[in-house]
TORDRENZA-860220 format. One record per residue: x, y, z of N, C-alpha, C in turn; residue in one letter. Coordinates in steps of 0.02 Angstrom, whole numbers, plus 32768, in hexadecimal, padded with zeros to 4 digits. Layout:
% TORDRENZA-860220
XYZXYZXYZA...
//
This chain:
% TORDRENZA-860220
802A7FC58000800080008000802C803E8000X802180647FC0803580997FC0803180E97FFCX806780F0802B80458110806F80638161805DX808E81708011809581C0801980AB81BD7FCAX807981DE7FC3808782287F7380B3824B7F6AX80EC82487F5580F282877F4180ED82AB7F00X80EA82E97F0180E083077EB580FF833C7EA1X8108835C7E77813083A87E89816E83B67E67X818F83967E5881D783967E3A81DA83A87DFDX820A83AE7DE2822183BA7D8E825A83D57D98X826E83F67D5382A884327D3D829F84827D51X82CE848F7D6182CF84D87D82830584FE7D7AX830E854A7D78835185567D64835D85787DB6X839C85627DBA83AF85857DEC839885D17E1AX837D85E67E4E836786107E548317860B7E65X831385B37E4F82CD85CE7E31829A85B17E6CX8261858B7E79822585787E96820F85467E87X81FD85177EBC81C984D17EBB819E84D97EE1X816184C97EEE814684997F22813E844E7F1EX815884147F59814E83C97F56810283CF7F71X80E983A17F7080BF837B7F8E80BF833F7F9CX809783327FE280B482E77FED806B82D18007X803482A87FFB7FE582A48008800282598035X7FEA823F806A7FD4821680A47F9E81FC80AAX7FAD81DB80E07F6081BD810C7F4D81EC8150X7F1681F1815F7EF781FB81977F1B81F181CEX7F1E81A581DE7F59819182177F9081B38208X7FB181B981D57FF281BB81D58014821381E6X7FE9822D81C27FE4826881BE7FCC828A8202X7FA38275822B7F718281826F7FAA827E82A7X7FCF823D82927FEA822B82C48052822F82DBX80668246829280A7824B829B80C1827B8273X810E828B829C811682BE82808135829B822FX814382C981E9813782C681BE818A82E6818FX81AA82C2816681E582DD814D81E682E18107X8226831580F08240830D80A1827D82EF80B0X827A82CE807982EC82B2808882D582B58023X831A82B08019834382B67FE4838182977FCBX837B82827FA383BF82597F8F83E0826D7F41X8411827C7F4D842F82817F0D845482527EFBX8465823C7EA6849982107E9584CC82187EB8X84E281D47EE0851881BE7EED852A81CD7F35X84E081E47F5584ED81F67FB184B281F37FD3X84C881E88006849181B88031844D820B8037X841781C9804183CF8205805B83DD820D809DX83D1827F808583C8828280CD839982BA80D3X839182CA811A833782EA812B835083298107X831C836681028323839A80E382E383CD8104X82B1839E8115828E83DD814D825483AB8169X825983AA81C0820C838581D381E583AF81F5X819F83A681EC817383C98216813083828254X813C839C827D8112837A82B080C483878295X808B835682CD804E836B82BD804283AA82E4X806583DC8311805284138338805A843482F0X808C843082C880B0847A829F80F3847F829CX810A845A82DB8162846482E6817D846282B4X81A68490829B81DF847A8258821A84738268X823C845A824C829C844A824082A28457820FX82DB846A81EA82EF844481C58365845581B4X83758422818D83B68422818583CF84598173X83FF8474817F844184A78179843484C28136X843A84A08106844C84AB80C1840184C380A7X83CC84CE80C9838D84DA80A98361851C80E0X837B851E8110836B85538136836985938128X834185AA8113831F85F580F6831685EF80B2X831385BF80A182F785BA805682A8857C804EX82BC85428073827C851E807B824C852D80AEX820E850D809781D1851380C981BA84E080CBX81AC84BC8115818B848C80FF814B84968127X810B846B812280CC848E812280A5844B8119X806284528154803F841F81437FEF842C813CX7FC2840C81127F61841981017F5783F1811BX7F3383FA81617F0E83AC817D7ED083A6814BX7EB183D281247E7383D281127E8983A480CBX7EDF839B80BB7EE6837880817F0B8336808FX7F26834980C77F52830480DF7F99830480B5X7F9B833D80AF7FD0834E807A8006838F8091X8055837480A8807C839480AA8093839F8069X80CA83F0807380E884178039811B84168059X8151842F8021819A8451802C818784807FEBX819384C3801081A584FD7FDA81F885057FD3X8208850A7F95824D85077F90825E854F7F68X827185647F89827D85B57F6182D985B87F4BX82EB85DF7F41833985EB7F28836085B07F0EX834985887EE1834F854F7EC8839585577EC6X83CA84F27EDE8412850D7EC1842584DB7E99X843984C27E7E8469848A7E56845C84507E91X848784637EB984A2842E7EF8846084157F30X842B84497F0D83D184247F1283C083E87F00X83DD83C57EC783CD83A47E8483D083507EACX839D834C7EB5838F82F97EDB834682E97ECFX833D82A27EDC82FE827E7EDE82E7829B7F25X82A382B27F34827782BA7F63824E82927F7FX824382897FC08225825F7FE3820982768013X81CE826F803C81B68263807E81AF82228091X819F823A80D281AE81F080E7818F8212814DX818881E28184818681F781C581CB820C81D7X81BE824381F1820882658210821E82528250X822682278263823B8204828C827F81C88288X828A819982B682C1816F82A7829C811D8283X82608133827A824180E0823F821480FE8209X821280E481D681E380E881AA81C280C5818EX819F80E18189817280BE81298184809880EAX8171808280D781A4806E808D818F80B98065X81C280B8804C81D980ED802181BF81047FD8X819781267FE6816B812F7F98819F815A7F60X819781537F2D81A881537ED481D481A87EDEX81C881D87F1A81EE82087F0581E482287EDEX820B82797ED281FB82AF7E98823282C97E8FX822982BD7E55829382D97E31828583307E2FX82B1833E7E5A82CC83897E468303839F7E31X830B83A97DF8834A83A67DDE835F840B7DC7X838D84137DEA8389846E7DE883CB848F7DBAX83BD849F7D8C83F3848C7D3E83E384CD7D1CX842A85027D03840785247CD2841485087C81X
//
């Protein structure tokens, strides 16, 4: 059973703007807190921003004042706004529970940030 969407990705030129989306379950979404990780060719996935069910956000070093991450209980659907797009952006996207276990790992969204 497929437990997370994501959608959102493509080509972008540097500088530039995404929003991901990542659609859930009820439980899943209700009940835990909620992550992006990212992987690029040839290096391990790692988180990039989590938000709790209060609102709490984090997120990693390398994305701090440029991402948002954000959740619609009315959609069951977390975002990452990605503003100041860079090269060194350019990875497969994922959610997943932000925590230390997960989910199996749904299909991801290539963002690839290239002029």
């Amino acid at each position: 059973q497929v437990q997370f969407v994501e959608s959102g990705g493509g080509l972008v030129q540097p500088g530039g703007s995404l929003r991901l989306s990542c659609a859930t379950s009820e439980v899943i979404f209700s009940n835990y807190a909620m992550a992006w990780y990212r992987q690029a060719p040839g290096k391990q996935r790692e988180l990039v921003a989590r938000v709790t069910p209060s609102g709490l956000t984090s997120y990693a070093d390398s994305v701090k004042g440029r991402f948002t991450i954000s959740r619609d209980s009315a959609k069951k659907t977390v975002y990452l706004q990605m503003n100041r797009l860079r090269p060194e952006d350019t990875a497969a996207y994922y959610c997943n529970l932000g925590g230390d276990h997960f989910r199996p790992w749904g299909p991801g969204t290539q963002v690839t940030v290239s002029s």
